[in-house]
GUGUMAR-218939 format. One record per residue (C-alpha): residue in three letters; residue number from 1; x, y, z negated. Coordinates in nm, 3 decimals, always signed. Example, Ala and Ser with C-alpha at 12.3 -4.5 7.8 and 13.67 -1.06 7.14 Angstrom:
% residues 2
residuo ALA; num 1; xx +1.230; yy -0.450; zz -0.780 .
residuo SER; num 2; xx +1.367; yy -0.106; zz -0.714 .
% end
This chain:
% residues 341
residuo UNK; num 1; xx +0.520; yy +1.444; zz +0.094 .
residuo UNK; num 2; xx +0.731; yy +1.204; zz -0.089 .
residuo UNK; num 3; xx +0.928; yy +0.965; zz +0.110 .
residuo UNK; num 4; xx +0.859; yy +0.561; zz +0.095 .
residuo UNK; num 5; xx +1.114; yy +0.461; zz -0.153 .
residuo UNK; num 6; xx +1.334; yy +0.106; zz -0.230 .
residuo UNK; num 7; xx +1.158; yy -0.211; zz -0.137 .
residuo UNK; num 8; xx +1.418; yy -0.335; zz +0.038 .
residuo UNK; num 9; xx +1.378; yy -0.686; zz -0.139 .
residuo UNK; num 10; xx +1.058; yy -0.706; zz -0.068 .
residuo UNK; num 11; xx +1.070; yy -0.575; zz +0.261 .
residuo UNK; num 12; xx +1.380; yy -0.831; zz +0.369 .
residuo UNK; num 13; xx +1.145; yy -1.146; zz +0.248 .
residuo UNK; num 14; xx +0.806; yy -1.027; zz +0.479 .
residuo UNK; num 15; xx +1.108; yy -0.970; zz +0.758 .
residuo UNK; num 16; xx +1.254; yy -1.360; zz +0.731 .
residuo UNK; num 17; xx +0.861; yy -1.448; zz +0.691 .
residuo UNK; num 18; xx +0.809; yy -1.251; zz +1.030 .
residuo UNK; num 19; xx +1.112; yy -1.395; zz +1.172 .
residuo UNK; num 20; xx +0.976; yy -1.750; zz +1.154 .
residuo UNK; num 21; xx +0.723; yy -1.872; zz +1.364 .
residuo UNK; num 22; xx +0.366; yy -1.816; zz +1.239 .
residuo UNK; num 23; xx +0.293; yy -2.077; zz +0.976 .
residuo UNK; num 24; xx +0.092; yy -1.956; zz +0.691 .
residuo UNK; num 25; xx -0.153; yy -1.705; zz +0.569 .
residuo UNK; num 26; xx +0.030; yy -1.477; zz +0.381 .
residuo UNK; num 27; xx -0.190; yy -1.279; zz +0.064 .
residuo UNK; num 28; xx +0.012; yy -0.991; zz -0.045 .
residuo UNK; num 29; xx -0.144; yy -0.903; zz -0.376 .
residuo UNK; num 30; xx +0.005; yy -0.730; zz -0.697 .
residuo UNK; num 31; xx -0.161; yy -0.434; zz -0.966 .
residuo UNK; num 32; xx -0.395; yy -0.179; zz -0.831 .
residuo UNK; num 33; xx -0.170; yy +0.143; zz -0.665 .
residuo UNK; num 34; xx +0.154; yy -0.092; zz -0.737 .
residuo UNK; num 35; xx +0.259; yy -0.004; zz -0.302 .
residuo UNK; num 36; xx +0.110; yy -0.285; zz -0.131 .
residuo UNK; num 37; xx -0.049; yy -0.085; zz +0.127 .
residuo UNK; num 38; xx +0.256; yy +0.171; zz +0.157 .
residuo UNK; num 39; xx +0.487; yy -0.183; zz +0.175 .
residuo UNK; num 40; xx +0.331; yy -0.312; zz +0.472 .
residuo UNK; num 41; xx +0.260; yy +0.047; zz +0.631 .
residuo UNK; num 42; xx +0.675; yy +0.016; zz +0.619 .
residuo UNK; num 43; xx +0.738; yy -0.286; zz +0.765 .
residuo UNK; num 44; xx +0.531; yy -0.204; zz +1.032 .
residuo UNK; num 45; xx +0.739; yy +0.083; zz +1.126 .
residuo UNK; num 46; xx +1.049; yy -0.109; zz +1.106 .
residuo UNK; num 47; xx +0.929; yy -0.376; zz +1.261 .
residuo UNK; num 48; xx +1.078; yy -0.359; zz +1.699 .
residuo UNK; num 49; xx +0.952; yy -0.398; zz +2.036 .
residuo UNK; num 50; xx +0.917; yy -0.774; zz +1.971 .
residuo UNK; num 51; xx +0.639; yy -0.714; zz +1.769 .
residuo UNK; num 52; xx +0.252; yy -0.591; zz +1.810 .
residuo UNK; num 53; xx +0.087; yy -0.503; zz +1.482 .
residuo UNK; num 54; xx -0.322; yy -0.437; zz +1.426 .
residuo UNK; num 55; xx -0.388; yy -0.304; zz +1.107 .
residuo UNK; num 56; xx -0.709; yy -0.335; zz +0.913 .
residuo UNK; num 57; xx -0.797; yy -0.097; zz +0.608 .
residuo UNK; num 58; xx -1.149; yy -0.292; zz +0.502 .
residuo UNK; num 59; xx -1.145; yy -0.025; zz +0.257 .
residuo UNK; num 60; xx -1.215; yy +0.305; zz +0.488 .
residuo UNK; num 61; xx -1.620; yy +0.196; zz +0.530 .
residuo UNK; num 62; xx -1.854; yy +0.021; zz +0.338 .
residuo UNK; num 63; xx -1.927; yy -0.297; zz +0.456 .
residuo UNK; num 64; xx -2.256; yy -0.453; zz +0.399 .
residuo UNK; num 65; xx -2.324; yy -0.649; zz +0.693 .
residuo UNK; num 66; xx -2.181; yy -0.845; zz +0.972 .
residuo UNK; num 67; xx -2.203; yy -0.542; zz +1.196 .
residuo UNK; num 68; xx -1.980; yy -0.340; zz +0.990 .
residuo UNK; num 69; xx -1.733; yy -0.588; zz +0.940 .
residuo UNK; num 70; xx -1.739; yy -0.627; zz +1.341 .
residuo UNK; num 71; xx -1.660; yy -0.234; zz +1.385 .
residuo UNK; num 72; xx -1.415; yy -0.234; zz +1.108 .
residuo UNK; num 73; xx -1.231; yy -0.508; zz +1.262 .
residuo UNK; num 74; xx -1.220; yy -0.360; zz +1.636 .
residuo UNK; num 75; xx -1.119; yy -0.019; zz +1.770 .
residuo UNK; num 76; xx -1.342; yy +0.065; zz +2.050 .
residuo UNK; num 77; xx -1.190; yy +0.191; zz +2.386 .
residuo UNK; num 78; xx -1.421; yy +0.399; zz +2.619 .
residuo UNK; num 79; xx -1.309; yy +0.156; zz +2.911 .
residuo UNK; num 80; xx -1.451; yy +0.113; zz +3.249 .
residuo UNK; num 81; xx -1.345; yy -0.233; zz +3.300 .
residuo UNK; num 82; xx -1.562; yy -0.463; zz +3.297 .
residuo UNK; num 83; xx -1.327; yy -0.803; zz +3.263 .
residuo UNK; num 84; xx -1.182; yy -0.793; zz +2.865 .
residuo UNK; num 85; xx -0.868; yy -0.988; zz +2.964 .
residuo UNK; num 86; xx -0.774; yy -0.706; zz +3.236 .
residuo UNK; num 87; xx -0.858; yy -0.475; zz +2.957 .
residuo UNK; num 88; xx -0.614; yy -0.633; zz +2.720 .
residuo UNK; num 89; xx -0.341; yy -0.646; zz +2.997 .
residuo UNK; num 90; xx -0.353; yy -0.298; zz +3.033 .
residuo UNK; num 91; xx -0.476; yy -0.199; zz +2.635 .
residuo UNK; num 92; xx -0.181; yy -0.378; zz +2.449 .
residuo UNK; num 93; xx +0.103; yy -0.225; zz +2.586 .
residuo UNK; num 94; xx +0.184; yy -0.030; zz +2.208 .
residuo UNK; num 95; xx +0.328; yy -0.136; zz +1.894 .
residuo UNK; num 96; xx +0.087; yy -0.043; zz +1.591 .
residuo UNK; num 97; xx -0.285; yy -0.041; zz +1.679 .
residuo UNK; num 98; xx -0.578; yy +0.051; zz +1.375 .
residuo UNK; num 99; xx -0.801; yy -0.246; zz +1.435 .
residuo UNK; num 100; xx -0.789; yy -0.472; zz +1.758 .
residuo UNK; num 101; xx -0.834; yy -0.277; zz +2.063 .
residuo UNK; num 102; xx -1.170; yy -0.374; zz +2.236 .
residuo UNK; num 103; xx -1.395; yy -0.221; zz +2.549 .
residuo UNK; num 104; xx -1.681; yy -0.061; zz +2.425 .
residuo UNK; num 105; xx -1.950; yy -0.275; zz +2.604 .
residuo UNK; num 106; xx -1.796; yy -0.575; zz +2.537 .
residuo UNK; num 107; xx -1.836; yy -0.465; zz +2.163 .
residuo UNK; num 108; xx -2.167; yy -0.435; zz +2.223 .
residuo UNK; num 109; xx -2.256; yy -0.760; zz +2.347 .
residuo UNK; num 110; xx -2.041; yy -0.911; zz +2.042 .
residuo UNK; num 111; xx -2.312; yy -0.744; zz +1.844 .
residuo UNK; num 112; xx -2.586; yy -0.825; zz +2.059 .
residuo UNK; num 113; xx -2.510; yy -1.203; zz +1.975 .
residuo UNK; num 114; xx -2.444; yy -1.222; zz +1.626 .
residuo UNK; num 115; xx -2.229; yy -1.511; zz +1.681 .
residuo UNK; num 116; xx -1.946; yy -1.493; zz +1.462 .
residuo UNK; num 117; xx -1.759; yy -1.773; zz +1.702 .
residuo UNK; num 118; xx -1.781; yy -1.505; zz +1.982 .
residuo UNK; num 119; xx -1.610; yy -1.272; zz +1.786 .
residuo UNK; num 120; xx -1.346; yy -1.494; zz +1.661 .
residuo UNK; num 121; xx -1.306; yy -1.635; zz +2.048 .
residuo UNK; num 122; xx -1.214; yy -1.244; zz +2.086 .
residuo UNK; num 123; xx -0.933; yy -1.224; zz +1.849 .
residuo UNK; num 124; xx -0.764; yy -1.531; zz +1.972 .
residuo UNK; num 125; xx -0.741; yy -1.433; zz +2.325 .
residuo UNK; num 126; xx -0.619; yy -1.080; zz +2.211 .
residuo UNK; num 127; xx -0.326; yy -1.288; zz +2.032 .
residuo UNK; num 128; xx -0.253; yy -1.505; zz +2.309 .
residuo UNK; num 129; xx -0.249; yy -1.208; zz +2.572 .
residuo UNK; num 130; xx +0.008; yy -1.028; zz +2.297 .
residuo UNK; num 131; xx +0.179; yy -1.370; zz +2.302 .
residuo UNK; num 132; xx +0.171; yy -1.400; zz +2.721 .
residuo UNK; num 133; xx +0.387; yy -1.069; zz +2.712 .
residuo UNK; num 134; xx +0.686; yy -1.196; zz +2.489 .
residuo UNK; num 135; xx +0.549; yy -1.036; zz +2.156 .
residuo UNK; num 136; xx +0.400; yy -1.159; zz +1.835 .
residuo UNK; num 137; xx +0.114; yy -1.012; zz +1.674 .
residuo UNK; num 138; xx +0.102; yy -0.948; zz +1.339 .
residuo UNK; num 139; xx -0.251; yy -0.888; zz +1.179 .
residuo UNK; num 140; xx -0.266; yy -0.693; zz +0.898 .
residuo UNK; num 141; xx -0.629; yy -0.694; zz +0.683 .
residuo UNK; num 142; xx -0.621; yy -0.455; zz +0.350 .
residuo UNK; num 143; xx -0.846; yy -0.493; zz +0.085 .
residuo UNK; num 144; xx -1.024; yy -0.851; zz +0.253 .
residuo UNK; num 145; xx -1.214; yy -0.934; zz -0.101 .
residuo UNK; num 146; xx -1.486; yy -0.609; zz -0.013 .
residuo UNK; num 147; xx -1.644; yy -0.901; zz +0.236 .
residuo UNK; num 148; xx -1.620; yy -1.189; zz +0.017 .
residuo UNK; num 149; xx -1.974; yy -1.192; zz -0.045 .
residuo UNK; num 150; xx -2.067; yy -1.111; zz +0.359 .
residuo UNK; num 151; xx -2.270; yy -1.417; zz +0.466 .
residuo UNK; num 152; xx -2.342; yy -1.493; zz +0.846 .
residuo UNK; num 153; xx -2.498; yy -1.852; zz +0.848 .
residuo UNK; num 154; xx -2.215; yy -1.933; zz +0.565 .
residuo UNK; num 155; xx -1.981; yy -1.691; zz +0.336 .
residuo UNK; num 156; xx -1.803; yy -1.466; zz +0.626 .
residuo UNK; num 157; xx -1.442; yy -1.500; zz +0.465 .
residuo UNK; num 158; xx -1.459; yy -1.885; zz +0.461 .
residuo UNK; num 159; xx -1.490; yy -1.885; zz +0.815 .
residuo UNK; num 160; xx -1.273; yy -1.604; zz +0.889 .
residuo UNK; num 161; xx -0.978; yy -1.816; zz +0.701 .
residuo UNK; num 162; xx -1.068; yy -2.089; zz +0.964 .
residuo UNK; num 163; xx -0.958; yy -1.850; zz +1.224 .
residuo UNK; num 164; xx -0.648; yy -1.775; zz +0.986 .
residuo UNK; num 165; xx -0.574; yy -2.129; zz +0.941 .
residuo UNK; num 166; xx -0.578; yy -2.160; zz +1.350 .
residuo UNK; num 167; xx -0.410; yy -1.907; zz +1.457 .
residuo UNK; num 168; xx -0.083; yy -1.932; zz +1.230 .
residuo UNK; num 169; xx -0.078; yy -2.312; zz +1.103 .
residuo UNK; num 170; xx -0.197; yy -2.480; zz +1.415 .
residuo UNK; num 171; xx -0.134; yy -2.243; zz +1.713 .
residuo UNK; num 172; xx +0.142; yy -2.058; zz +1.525 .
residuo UNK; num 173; xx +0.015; yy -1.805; zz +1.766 .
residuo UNK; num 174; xx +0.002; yy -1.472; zz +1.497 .
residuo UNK; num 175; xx +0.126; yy -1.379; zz +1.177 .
residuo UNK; num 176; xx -0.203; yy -1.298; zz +0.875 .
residuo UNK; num 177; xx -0.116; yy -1.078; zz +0.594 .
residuo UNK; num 178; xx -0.398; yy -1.021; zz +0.362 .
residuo UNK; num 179; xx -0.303; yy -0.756; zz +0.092 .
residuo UNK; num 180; xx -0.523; yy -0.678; zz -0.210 .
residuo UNK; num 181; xx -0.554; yy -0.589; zz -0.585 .
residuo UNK; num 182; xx -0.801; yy -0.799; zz -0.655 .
residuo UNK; num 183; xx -0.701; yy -1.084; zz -0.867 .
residuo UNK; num 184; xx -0.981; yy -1.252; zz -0.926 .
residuo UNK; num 185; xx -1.014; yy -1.293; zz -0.542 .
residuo UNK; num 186; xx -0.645; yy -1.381; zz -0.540 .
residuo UNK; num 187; xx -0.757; yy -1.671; zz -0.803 .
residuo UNK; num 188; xx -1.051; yy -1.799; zz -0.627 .
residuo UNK; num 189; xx -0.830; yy -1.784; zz -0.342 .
residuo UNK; num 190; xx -0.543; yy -1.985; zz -0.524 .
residuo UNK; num 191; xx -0.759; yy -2.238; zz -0.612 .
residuo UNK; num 192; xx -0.960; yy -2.295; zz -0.309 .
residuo UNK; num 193; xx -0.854; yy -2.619; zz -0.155 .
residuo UNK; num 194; xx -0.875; yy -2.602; zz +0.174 .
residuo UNK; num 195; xx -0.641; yy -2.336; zz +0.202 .
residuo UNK; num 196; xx -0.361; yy -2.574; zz -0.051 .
residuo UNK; num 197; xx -0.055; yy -2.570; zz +0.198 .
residuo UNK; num 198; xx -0.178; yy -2.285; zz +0.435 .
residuo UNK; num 199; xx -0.090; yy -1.974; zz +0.271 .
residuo UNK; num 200; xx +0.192; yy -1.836; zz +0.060 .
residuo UNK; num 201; xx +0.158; yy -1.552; zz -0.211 .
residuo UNK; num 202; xx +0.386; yy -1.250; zz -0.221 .
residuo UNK; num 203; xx +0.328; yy -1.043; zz -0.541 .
residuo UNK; num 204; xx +0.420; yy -0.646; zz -0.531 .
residuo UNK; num 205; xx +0.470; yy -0.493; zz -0.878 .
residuo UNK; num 206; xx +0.552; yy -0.181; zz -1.029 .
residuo UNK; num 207; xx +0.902; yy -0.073; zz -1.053 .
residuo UNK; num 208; xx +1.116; yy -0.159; zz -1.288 .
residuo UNK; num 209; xx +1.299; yy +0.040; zz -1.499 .
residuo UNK; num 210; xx +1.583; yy +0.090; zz -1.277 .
residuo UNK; num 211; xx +1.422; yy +0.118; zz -0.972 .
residuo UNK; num 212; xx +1.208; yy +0.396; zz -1.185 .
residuo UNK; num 213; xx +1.466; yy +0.545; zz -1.271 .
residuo UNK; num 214; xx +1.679; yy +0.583; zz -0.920 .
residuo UNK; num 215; xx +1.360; yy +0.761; zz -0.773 .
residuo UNK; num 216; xx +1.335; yy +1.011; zz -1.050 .
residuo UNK; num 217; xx +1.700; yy +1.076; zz -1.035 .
residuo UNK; num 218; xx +1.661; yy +1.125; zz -0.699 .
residuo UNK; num 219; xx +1.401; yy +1.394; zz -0.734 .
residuo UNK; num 220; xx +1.644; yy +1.549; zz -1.040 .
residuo UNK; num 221; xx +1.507; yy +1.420; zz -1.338 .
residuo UNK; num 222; xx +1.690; yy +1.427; zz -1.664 .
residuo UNK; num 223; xx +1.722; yy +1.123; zz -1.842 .
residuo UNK; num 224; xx +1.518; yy +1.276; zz -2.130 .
residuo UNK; num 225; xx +1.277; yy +1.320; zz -1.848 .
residuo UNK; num 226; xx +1.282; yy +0.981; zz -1.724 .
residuo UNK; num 227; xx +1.225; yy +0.822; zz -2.058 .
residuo UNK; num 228; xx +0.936; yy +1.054; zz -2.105 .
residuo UNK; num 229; xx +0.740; yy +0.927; zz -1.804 .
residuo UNK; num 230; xx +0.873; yy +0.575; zz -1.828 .
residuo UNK; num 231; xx +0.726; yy +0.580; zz -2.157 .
residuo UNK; num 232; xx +0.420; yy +0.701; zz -2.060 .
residuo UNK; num 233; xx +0.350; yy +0.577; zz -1.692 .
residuo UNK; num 234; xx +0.574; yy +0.312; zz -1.654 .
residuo UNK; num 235; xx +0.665; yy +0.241; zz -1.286 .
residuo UNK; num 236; xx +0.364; yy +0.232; zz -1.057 .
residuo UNK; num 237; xx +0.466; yy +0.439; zz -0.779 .
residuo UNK; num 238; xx +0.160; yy +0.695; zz -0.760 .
residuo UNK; num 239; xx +0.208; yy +0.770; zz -1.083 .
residuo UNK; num 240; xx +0.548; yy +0.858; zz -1.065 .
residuo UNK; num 241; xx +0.475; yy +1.031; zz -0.697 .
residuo UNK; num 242; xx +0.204; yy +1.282; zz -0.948 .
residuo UNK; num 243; xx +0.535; yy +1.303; zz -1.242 .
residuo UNK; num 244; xx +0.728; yy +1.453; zz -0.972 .
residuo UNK; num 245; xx +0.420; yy +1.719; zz -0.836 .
residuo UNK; num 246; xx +0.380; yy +1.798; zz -1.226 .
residuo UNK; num 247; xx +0.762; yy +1.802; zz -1.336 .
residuo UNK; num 248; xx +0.706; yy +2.184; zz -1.489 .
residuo UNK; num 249; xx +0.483; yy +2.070; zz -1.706 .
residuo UNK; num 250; xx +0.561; yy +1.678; zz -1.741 .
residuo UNK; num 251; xx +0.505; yy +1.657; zz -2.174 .
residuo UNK; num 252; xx +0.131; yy +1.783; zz -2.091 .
residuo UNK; num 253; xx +0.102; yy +1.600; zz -1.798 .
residuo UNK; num 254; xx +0.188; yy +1.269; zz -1.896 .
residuo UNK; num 255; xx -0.070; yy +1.318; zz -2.234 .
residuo UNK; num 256; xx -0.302; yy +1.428; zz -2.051 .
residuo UNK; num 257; xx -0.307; yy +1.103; zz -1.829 .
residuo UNK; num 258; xx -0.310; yy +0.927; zz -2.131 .
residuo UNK; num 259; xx -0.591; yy +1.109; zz -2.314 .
residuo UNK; num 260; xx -0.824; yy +1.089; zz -1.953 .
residuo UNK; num 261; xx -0.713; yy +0.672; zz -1.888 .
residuo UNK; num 262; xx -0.854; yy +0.633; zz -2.291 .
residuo UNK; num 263; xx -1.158; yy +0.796; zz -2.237 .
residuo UNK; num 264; xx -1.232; yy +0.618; zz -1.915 .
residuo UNK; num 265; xx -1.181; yy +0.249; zz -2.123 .
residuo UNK; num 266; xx -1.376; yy +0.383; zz -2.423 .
residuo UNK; num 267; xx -1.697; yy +0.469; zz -2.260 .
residuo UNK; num 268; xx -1.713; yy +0.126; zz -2.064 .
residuo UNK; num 269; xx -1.626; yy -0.037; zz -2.368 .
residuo UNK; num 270; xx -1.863; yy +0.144; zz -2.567 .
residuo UNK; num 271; xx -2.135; yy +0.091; zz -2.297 .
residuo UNK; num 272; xx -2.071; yy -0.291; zz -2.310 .
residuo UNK; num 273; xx -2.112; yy -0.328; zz -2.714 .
residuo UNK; num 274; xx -2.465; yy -0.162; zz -2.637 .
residuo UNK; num 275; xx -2.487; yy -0.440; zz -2.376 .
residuo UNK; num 276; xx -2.364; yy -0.730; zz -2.540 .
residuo UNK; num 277; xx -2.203; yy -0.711; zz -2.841 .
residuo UNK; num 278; xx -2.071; yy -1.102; zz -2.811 .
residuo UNK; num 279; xx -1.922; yy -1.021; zz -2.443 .
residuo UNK; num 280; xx -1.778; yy -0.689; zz -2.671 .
residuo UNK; num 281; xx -1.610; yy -0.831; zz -2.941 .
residuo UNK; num 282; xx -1.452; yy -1.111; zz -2.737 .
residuo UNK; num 283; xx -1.286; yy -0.789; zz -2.503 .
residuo UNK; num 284; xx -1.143; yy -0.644; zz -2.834 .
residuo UNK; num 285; xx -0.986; yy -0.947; zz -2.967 .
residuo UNK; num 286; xx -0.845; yy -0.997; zz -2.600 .
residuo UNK; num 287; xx -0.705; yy -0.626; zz -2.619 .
residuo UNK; num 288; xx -0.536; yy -0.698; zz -2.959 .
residuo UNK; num 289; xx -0.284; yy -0.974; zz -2.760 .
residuo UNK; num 290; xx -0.094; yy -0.670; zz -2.636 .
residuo UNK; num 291; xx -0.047; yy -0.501; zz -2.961 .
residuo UNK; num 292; xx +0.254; yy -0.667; zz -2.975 .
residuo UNK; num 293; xx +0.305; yy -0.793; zz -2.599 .
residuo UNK; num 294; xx +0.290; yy -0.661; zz -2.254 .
residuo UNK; num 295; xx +0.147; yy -0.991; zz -2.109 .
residuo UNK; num 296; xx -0.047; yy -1.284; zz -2.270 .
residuo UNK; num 297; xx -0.113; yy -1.643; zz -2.110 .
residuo UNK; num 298; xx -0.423; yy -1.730; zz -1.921 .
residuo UNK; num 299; xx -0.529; yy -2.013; zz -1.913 .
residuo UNK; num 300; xx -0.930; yy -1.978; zz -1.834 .
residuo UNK; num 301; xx -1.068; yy -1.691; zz -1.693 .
residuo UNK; num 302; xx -1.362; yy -1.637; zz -1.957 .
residuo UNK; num 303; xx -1.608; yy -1.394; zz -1.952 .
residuo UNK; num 304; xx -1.405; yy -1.112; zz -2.153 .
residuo UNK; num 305; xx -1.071; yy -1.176; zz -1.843 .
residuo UNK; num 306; xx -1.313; yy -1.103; zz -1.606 .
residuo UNK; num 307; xx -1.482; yy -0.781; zz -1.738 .
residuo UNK; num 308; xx -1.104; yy -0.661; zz -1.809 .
residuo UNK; num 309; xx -1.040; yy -0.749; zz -1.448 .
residuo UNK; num 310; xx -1.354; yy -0.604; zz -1.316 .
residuo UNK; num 311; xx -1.306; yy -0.285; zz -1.511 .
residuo UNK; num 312; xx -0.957; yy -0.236; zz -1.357 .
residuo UNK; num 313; xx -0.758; yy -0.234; zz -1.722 .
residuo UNK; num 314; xx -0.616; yy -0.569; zz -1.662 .
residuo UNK; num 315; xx -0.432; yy -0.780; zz -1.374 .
residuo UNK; num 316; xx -0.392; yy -1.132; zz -1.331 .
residuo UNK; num 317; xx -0.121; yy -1.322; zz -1.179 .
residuo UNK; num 318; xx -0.304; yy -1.695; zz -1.155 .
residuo UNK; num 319; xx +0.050; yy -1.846; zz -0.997 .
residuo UNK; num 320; xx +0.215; yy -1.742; zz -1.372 .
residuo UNK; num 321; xx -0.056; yy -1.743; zz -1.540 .
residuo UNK; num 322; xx -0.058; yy -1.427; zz -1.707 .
residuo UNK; num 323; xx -0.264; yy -1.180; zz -1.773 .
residuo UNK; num 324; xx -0.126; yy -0.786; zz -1.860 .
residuo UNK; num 325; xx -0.234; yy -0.452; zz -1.859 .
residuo UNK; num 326; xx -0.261; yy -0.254; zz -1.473 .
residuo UNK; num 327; xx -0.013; yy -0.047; zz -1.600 .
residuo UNK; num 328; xx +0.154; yy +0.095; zz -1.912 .
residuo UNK; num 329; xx -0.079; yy +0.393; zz -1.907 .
residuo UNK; num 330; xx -0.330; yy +0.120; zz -1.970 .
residuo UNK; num 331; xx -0.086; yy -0.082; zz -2.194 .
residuo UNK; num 332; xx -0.116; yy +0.278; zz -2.453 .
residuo UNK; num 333; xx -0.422; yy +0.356; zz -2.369 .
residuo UNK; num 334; xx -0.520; yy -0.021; zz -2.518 .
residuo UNK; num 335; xx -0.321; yy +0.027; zz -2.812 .
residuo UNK; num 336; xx -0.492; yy +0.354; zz -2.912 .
residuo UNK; num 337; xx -0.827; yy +0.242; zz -2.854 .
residuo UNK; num 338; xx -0.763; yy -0.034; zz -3.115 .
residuo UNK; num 339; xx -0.662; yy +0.230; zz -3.338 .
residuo UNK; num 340; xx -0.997; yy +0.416; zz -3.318 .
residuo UNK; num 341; xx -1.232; yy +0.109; zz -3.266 .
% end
């Protein structure tokens, strides 16, 4: 296993965030497999006895109704007890928890009422018995977008950022992060106006080139080697994690990313010109703005942004306004489909 590797920047801004007293939602968001998830798993680590922190992977079942997002959200204790709060007393005496720790019958009548106020009711007093005990709780939710379209009486999410809205603007009672790649979310998100002034962003990219580079050195990587996979893979991290597993064959590794991310685009893009060959030609003239540049402005996000984004071959930063590839596998891969097209 490869060890977590420099993030200290980032890591020192979510500590000063987690330092303050709980004021905003905070969306951590950045390229798909860029170490958002690996990020946070870190701080949480790091993080001391002062803190309590639930974690939340929305990503480990599928969630397709309000019952699922209710068990995702909790982790069920076979407890006896029949009071919840003398439950918690007891429950939260750890630091990292997978979900918020809940009785099992209580659970049960949560589901038995369908009321998503009940539920919410729940997670506050869980925060304010973390709070009782001198700690704060940090809640951690990854991937949030997979409920987006989760409806109970209204859209799930708009409520749930109600509750996030409460519990760190009002009550400053726990720290929200919500991490996830997708940046169309991220843009509804951005320009949703009840949450203007509630929430900050915190973008997690690739490497850079010298942060690239230090890892591979670290791992004993030539700098012939290092160009090589810079060239090819840039500096998303499980790339470079798969670079190192493959170093004894690294020239036919790195091609043969290339070759299988290119076929991947081509059939979707050949599957959308049988589609729609508008929606199609519109995609290709988008693609030619990185023959010549990694990132292009955006200023709309037209039909042919969000099939890019949908696809996974592009990301989109709506605070810069930018649009680029999800990586530089995707930046050649691009340039080479143009080239047969």
């Amino acid at each position: 296993m490869i060890e977590f590797h420099d993030r200290e920047r980032e890591i020192d801004e979510i500590m000063r965030i987690l330092r303050a007293p709980p004021n905003l939602i905070t969306f951590v968001y950045g390229p798909i497999n860029s170490g958002k998830s690996s990020l946070m798993d870190e701080v949480s680590k790091r993080l001391g006895k002062d803190y309590v922190v639930f974690y939340v992977d929305l990503r480990e079942r599928f969630v397709k109704n309000y019952d699922d997002f209710v068990r995702v959200l909790f982790k069920v204790h076979k407890s006896k007890v029949k009071d919840y709060k003398t439950f918690l007393a007891k429950a939260l005496e750890g630091f990292n928890f997978e979900g918020l720790p809940i009785p099992k019958n209580f659970l049960i009548e949560l589901l038995r009422s369908s009321d998503v106020e009940d539920v919410f009711e729940y997670v506050i007093t869980v925060f304010e018995t973390v709070r009782k005990k001198g700690r704060t709780p940090v809640l951690i939710l990854d991937e949030l977008q997979v409920i987006g379209d989760l409806k109970i009486n209204d859209l799930l999410i708009y409520r749930l950022f109600n509750l996030f809205v409460s519990v760190t603007k009002k009550r400053h009672l726990a720290h929200v992060f919500a991490v996830t790649s997708d940046s169309l979310f991220i843009e509804k998100i951005f320009n949703e106006a009840m949450l203007h002034g509630r929430c900050r962003y915190f973008l997690v990219d690739d490497f850079d080139y010298e942060t690239t580079s230090e890892f591979l050195k670290k791992h004993g990587f030539s700098q012939r080697e290092i160009e090589l996979v810079w060239n090819y893979l840039g500096g998303k991290p499980v790339y470079l994690v798969e670079a190192v597993n493959n170093r004894h064959r690294l020239k036919e590794f790195c091609e043969e990313a290339l070759e299988t991310r290119i076929s991947s685009i081509l059939y979707r893009i050949k599957s959308l010109k049988r589609e729609n060959e508008d929606l199609y030609q519109k995609v290709i003239m988008l693609f030619k703005k990185f023959e010549e540049s990694e990132t292009t402005s955006c200023d709309e996000i037209s039909d042919e942004v969000v099939w890019t984004i949908k696809n996974n071959v592009l990301f989109l930063d709506p605070r810069k306004r930018l649009l680029k590839p999800q990586s530089r596998l995707d930046l050649l891969a691009i340039g080479k489909l143009l080239q047969e097209l």
